[in-house]
C-alpha positions as a Markdown table, in Angstrom:
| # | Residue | x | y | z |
|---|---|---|---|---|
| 1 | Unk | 158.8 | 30.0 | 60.3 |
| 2 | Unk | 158.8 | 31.9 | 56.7 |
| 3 | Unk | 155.5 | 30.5 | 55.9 |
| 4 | Unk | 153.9 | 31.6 | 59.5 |
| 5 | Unk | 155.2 | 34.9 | 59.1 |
| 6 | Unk | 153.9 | 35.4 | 55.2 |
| 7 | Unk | 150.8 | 33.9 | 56.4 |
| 8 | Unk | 150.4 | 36.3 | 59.4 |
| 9 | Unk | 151.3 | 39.5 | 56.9 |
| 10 | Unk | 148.6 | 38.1 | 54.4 |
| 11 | Unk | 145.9 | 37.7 | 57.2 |
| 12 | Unk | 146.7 | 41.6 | 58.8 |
| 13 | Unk | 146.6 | 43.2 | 55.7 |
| 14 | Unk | 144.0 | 41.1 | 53.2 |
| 15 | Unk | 140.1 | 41.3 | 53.8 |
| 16 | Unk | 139.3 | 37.5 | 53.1 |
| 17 | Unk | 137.1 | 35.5 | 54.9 |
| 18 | Unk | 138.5 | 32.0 | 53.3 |
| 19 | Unk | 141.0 | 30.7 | 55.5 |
| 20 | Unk | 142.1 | 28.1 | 53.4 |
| 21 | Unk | 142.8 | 30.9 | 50.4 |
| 22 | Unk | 145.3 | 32.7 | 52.0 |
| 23 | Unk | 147.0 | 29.7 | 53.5 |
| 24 | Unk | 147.7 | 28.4 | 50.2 |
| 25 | Unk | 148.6 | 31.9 | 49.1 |
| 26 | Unk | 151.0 | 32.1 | 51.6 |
| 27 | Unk | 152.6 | 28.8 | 50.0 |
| 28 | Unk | 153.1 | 29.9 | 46.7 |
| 29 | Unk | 154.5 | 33.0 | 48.2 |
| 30 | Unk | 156.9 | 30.3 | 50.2 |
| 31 | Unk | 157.4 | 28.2 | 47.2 |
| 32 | Unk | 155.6 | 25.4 | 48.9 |
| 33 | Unk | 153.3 | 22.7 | 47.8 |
| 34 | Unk | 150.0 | 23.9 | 47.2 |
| 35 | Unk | 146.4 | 22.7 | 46.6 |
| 36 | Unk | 145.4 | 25.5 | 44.7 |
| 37 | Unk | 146.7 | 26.4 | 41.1 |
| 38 | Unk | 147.5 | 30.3 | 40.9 |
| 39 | Unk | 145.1 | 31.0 | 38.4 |
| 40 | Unk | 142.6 | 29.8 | 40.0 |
| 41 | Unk | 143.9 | 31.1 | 44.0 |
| 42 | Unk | 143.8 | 34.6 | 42.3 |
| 43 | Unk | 140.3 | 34.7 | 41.1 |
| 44 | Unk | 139.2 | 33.4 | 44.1 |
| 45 | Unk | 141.3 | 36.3 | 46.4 |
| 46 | Unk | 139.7 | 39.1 | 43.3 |
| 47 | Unk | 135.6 | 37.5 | 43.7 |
| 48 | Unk | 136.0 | 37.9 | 47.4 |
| 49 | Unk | 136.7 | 42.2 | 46.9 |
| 50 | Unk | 140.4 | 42.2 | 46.7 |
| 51 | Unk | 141.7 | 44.5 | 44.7 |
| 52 | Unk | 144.5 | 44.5 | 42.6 |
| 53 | Unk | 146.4 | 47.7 | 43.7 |
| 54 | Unk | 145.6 | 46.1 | 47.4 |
| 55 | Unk | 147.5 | 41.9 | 46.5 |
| 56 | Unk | 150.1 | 44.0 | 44.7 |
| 57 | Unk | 150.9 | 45.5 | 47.9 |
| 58 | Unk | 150.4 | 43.3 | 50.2 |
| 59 | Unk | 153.0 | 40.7 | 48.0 |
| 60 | Unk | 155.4 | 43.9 | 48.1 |
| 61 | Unk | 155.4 | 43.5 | 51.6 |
| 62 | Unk | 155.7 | 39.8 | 51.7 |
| 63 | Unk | 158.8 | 40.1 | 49.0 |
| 64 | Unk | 160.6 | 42.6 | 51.4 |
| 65 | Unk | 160.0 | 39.5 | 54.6 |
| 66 | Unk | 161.9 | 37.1 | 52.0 |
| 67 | Unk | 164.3 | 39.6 | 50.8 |
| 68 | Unk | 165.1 | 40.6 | 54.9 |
| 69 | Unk | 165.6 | 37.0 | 55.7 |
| 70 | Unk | 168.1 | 36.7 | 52.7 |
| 71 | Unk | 170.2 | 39.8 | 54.2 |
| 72 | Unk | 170.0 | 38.8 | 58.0 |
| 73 | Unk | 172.6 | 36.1 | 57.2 |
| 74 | Unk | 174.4 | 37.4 | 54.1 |
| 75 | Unk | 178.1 | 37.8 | 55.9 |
| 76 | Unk | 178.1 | 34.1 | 56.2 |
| 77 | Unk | 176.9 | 33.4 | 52.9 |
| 78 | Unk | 179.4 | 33.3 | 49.6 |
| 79 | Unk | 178.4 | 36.3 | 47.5 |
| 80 | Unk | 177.6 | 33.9 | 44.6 |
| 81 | Unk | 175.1 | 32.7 | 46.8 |
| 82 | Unk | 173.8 | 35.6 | 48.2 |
| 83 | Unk | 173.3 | 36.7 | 44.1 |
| 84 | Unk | 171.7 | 33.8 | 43.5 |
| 85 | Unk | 169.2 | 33.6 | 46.0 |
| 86 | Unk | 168.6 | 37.0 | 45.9 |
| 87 | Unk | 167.9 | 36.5 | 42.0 |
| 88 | Unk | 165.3 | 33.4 | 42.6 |
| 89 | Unk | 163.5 | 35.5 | 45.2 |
| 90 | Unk | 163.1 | 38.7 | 42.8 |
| 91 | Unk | 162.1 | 36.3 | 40.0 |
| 92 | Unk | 159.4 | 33.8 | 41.8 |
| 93 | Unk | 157.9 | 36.9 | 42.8 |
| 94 | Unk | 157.7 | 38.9 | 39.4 |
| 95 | Unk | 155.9 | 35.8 | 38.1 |
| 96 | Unk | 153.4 | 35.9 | 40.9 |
| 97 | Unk | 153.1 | 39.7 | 40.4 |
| 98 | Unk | 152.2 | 39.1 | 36.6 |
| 99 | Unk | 149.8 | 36.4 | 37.4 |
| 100 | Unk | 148.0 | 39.0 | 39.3 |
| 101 | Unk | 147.8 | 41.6 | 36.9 |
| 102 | Unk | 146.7 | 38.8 | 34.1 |
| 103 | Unk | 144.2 | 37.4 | 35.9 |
| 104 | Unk | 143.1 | 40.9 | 37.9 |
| 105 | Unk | 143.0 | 42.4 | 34.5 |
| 106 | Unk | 138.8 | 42.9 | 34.5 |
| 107 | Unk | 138.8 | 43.5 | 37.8 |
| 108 | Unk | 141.0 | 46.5 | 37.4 |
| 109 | Unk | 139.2 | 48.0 | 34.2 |
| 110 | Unk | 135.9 | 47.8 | 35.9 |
| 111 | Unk | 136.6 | 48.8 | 39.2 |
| 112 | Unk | 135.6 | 52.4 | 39.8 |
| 113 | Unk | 137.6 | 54.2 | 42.4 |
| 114 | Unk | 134.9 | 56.4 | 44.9 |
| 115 | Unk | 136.0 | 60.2 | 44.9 |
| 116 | Unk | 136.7 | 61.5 | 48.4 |
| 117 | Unk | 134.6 | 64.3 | 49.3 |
| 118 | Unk | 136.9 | 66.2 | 51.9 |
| 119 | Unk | 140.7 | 66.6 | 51.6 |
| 120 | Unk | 142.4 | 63.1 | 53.3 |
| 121 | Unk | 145.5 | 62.5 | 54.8 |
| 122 | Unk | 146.5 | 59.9 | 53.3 |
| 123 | Unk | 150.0 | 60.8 | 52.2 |
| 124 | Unk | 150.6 | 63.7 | 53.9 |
| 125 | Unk | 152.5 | 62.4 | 57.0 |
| 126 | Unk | 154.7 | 59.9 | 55.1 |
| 127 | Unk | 158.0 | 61.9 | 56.5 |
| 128 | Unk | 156.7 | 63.5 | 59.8 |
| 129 | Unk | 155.1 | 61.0 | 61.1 |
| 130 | Unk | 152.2 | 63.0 | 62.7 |
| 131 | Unk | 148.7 | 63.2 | 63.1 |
| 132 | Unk | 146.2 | 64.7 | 65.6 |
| 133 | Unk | 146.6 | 63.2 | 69.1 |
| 134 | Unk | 143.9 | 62.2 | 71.2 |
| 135 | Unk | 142.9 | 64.3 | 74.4 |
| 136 | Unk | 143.8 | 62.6 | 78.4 |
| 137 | Unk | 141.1 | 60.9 | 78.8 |
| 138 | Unk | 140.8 | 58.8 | 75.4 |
| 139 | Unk | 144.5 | 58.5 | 76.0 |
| 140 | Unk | 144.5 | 56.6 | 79.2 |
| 141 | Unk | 141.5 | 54.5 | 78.1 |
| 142 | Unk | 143.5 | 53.2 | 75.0 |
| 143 | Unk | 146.6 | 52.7 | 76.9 |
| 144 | Unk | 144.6 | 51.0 | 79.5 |
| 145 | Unk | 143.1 | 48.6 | 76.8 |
| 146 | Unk | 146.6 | 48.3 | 74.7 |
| 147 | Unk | 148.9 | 47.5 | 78.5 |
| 148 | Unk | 145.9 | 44.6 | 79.1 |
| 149 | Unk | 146.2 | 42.9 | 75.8 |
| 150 | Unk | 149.9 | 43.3 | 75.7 |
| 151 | Unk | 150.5 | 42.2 | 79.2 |
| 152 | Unk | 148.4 | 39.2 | 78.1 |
| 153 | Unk | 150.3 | 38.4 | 74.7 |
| 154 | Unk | 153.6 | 39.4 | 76.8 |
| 155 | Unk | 154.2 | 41.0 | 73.2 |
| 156 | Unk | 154.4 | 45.0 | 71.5 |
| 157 | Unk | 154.4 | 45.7 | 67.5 |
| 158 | Unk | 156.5 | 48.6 | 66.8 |
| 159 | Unk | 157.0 | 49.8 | 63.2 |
| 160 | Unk | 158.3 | 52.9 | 61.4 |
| 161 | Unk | 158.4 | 54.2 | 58.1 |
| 162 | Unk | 161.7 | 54.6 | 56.4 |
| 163 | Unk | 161.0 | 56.2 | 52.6 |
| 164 | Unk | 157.7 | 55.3 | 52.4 |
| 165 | Unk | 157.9 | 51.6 | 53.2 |
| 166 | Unk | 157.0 | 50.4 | 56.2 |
| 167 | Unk | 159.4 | 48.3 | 58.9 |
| 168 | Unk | 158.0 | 46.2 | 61.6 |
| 169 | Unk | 158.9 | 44.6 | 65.1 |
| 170 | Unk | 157.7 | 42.4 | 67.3 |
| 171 | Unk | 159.0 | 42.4 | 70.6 |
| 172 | Unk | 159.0 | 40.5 | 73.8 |
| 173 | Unk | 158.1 | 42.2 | 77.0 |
| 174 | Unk | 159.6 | 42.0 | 79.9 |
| 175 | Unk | 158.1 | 44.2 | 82.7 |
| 176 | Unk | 154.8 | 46.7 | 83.3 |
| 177 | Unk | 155.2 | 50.2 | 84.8 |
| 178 | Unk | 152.2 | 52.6 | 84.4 |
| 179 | Unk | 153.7 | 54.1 | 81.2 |
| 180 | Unk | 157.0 | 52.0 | 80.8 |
| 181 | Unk | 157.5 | 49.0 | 79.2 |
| 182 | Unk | 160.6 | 46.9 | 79.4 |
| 183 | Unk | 161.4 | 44.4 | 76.4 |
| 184 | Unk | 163.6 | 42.2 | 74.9 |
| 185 | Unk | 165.8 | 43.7 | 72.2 |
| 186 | Unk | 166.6 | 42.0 | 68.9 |
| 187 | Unk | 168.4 | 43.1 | 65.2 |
| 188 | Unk | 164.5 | 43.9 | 64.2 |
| 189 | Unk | 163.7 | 46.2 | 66.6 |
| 190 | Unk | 166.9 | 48.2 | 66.2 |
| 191 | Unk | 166.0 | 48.2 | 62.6 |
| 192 | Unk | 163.3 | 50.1 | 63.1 |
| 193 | Unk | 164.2 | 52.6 | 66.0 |
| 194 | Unk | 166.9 | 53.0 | 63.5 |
| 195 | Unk | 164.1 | 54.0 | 60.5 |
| 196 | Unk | 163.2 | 57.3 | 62.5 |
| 197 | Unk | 165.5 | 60.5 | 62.1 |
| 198 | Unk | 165.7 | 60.8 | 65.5 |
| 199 | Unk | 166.6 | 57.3 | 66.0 |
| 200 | Unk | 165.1 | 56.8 | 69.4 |
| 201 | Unk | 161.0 | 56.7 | 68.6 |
| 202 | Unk | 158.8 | 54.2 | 67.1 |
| 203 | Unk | 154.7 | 53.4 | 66.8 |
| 204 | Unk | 153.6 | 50.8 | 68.9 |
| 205 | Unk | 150.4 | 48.9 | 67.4 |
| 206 | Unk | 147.0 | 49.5 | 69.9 |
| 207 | Unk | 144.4 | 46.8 | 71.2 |
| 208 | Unk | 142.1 | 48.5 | 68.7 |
| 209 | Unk | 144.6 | 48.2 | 65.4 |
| 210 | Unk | 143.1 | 51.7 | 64.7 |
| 211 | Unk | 145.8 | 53.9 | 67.1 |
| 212 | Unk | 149.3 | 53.9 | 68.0 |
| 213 | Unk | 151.3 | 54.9 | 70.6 |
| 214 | Unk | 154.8 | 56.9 | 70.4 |
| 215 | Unk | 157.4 | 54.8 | 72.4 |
| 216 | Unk | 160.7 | 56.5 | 73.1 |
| 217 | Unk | 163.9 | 54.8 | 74.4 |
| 218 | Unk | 163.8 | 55.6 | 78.1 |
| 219 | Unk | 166.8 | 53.4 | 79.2 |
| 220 | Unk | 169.3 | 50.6 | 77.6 |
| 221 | Unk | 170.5 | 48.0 | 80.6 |
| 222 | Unk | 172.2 | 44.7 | 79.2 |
| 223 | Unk | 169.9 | 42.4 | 77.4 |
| 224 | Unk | 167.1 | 45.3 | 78.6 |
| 225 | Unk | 165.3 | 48.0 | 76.5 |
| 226 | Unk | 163.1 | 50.4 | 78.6 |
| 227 | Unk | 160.2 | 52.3 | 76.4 |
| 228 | Unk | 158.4 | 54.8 | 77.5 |
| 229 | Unk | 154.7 | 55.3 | 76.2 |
| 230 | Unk | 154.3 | 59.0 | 74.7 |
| 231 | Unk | 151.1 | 60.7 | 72.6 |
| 232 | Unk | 148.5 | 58.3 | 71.3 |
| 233 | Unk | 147.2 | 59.3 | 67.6 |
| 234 | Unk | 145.4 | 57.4 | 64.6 |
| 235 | Unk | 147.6 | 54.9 | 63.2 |
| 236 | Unk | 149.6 | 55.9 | 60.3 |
| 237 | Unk | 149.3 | 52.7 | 58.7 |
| 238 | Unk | 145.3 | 53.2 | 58.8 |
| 239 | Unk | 145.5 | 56.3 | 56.9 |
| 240 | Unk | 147.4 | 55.0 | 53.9 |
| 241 | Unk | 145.2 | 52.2 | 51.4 |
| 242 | Unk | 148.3 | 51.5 | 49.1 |
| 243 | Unk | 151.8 | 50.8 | 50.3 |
| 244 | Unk | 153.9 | 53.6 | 48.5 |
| 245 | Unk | 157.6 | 54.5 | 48.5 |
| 246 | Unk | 159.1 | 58.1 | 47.8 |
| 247 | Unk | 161.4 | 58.8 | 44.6 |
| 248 | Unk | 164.8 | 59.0 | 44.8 |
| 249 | Unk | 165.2 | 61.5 | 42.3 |
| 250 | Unk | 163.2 | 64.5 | 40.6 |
| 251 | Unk | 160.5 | 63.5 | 38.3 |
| 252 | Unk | 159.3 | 66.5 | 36.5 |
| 253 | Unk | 155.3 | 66.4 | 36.3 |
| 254 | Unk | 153.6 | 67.9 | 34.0 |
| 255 | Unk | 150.0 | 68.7 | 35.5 |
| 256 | Unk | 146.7 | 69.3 | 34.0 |
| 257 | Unk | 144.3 | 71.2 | 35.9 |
| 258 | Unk | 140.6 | 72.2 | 33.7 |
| 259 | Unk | 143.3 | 71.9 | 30.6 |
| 260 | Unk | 145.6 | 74.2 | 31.9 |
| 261 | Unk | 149.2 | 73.6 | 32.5 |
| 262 | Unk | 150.7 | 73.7 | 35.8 |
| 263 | Unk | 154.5 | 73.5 | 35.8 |
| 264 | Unk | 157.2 | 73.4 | 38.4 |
| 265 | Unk | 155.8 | 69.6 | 39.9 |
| 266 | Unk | 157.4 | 67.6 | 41.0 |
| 267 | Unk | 156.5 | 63.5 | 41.8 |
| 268 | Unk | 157.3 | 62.8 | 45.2 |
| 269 | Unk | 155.8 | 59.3 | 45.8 |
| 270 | Unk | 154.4 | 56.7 | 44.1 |
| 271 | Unk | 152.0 | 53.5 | 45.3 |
| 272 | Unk | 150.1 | 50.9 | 42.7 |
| 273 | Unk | 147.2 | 53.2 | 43.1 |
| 274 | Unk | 148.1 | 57.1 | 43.8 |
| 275 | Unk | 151.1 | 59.7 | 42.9 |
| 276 | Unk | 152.2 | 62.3 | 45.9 |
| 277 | Unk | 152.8 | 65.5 | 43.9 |
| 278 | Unk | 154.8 | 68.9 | 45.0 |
| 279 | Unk | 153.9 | 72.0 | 43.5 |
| 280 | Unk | 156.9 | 74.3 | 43.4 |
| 281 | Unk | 156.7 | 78.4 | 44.1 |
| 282 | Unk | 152.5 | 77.9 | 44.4 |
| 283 | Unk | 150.9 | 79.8 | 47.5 |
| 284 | Unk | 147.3 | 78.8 | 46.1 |
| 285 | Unk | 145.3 | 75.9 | 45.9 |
| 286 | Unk | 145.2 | 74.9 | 42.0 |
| 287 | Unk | 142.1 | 72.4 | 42.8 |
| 288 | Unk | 139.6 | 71.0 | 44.2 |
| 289 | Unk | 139.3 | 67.7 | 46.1 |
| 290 | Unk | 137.5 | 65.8 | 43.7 |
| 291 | Unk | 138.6 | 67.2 | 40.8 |
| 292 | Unk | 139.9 | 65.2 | 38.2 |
| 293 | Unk | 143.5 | 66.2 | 36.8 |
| 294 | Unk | 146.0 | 64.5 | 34.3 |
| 295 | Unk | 150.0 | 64.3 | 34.8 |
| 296 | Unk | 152.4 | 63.8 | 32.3 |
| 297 | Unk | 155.8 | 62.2 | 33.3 |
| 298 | Unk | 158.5 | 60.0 | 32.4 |
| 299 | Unk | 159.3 | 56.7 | 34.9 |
| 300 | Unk | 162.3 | 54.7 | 33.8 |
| 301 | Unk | 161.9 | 55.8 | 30.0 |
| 302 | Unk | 158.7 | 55.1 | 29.5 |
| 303 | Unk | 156.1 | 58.2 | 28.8 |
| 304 | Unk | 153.0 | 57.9 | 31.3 |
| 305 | Unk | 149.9 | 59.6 | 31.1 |
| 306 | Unk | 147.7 | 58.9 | 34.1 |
| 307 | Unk | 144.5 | 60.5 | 35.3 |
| 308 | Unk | 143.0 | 60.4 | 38.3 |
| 309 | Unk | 141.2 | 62.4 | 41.0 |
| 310 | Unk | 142.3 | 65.1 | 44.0 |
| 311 | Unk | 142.6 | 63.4 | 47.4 |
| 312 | Unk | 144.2 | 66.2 | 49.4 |
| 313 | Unk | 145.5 | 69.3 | 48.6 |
| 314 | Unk | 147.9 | 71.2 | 51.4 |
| 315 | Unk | 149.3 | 74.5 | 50.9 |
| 316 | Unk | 152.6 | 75.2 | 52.8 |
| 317 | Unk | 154.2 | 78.6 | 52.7 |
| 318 | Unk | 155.3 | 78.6 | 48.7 |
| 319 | Unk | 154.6 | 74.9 | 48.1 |
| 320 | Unk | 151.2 | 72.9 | 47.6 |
| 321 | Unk | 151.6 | 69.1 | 48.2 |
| 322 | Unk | 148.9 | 67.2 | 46.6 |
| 323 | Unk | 147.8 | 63.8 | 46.9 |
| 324 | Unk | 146.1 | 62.1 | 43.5 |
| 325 | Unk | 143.9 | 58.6 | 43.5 |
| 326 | Unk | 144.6 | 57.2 | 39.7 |
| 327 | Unk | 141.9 | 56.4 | 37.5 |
| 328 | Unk | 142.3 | 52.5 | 37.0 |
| 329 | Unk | 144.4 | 52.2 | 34.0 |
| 330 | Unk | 145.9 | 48.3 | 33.3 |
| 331 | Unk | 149.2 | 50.2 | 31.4 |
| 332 | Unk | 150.0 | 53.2 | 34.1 |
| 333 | Unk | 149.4 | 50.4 | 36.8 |
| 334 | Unk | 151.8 | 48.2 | 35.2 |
| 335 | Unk | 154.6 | 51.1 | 35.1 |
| 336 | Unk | 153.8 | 52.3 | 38.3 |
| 337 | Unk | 154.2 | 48.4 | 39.5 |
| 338 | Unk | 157.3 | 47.7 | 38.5 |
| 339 | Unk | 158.8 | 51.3 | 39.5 |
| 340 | Unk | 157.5 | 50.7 | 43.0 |
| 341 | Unk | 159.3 | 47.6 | 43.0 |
| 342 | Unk | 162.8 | 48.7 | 41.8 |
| 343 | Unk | 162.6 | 51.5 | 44.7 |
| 344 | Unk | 161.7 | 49.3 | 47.0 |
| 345 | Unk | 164.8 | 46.8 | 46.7 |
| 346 | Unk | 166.8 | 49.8 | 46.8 |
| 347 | Unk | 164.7 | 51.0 | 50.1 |
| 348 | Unk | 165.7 | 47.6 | 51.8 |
| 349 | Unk | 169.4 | 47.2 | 50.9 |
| 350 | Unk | 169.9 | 51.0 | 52.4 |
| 351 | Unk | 167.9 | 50.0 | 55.5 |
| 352 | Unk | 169.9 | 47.1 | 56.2 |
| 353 | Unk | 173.1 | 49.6 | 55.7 |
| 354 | Unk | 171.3 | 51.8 | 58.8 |
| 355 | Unk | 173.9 | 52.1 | 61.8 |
| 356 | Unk | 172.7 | 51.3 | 65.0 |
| 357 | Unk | 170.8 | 54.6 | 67.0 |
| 358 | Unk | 173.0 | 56.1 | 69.7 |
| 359 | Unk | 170.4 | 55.3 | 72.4 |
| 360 | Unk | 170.8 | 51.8 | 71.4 |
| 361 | Unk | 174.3 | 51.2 | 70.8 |
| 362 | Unk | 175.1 | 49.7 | 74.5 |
| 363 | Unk | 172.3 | 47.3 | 73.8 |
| 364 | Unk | 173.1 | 43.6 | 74.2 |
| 365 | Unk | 171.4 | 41.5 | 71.5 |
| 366 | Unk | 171.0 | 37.6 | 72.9 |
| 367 | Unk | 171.9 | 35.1 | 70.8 |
């Protein structure tokens, strides 16, 4: 079941036309027996256009499927036990994270990111979880499309975003109403109704992978959860290249724009590839998108110095949030790696600690 599940992330999320690469991916992810050293698996996944920033997140979402599976049956598990496999599963997957930056290590020097020529949103939407909606007509045509395919599959992906990371579902569904849907609840879809602030919406996947659909809980009845099908808007997951996570604490930023110092900054978020700044008491744009610009900060004690160019650049009464695509840079990535990962551990233990929604707390999970 682990291995079908890596697997399916894996094929979703990686461009590779080699079937048998990813499969045997997918068992050294599962600690299986393979056919393929790693070595050689790796620069085979790097010829075929993979980047490095894109396997690194990709494995961070595999890591977090392990890592979930761990915590769905800690209370019957000795904590001695849950240490120790929590331990193996942190370690397997740092030596497969530092085969990848070994063997990516060319790749990563010569790759040359392209510059966007108009301001992105990539970034921007990691908290509010909005973007343009689509007008009536294009609305009921994708709905129409999505309620085919998913009364055909009998199935529904739902995800959310909680801190950056994102947290999937796949439900089963039970019934088809014009814009209801009635599905089987489980501890995974709670999980992630549980992800939004509100605690009763989530983002259902469409037939084209390119939109999603806001579903709301409409009714709880037993072993029943009604949705009800809301806006339709680009997918969220589309507009975001690197899987990122937002910081905990305050990281003072030090930002060079033309040579001149910018202070009050603050980092925001952080992916294997781009930082999410904040500019602090700013009511004009500083740059351009396009422009290249340095920051200075300091990430677990250690002193980075990354450049990079301007994604986006959004000006909000007194603050500018900006988005920045690094410069590859073997060190910074390294740093920014293993930050990522530290953040995101702590990003799953809290959402396991998430209490159940109100809408769903009469819900009846079947065992």
């Amino acid at each position: 079941m682990l291995y079908e599940e890596i697997l399916t992330v894996l094929q979703a999320s990686l461009n590779c036309e080699k079937d048998r690469v990813l499969e045997s991916l997918a068992a050294h992810i599962c600690d299986e027996a393979v056919d393929m050293p790693l070595n050689v698996l790796l620069q085979t996944i790097f010829h075929h256009g993979v980047s490095v920033a894109d396997l690194l997140s990709v494995l961070l979402n595999c890591e977090s499927v392990r890592m979930q599976r761990l915590f769905a049956g800690h209370s019957v598990q000795p904590v001695s036990v849950q240490y120790n496999n929590l331990k193996d599963v942190i370690d397997h997957f740092n030596t497969i994270q530092d085969a990848v930056l070994k063997e990516g290590k060319g790749y990563l020097l010569q790759s040359e990111p392209k510059v966007s020529s108009s301001a992105g949103s990539e970034g921007l939407h990691l908290d509010r979880l909005e973007v343009d909606e689509v007008d009536e007509a294009v609305r009921h045509q994708i709905l129409e499309e999505s309620l085919k395919q998913w009364r055909s599959r009998k199935q529904i992906k739902v995800y959310n975003f909680f801190q950056g990371v994102p947290v999937y579902a796949t439900a089963d569904i039970l019934t088809v109403e014009e814009d209801r849907l009635e599905v089987l609840p489980s501890a995974d879809l709670i999980k992630v109704f549980a992800s939004h602030p509100q605690g009763n919406s989530a983002y259902a996947i469409c037939a084209d992978d390119q939109d999603q659909v806001r579903v709301t809980v409409a009714s709880v009845s037993g072993h029943r959860v009604q949705l009800k099908l809301e806006e339709v808007a680009q997918s969220l997951l589309n507009c975001r290249k690197n899987l990122g996570v937002r910081m905990h604490l305050d990281v003072d930023v030090e930002l060079y724009v033309r040579n001149k110092k910018i202070s009050d900054v603050l980092l925001r978020d952080i992916s294997f590839a781009g930082l999410g700044l904040t500019l602090i008491n700013m009511r004009d744009e500083p740059c351009r998108t396009g422009e290249v610009v340095e920051c200075r900060f300091t990430l677990s004690g250690k002193r980075i110095v990354a450049h990079g160019w301007v994604r986006w650049v959004v000006v909000s009464g007194e603050e500018v949030r900006l988005g920045m695509e690094l410069r590859p840079h073997l060190g910074v990535q390294q740093a920014l790696q293993k930050e990522v990962f530290q953040i995101q551990r702590k990003i799953i233990v809290q959402l396991n600690d998430l209490p159940v929604p109100e809408p769903l707390r009469a819900v009846k999970i079947a065992q």
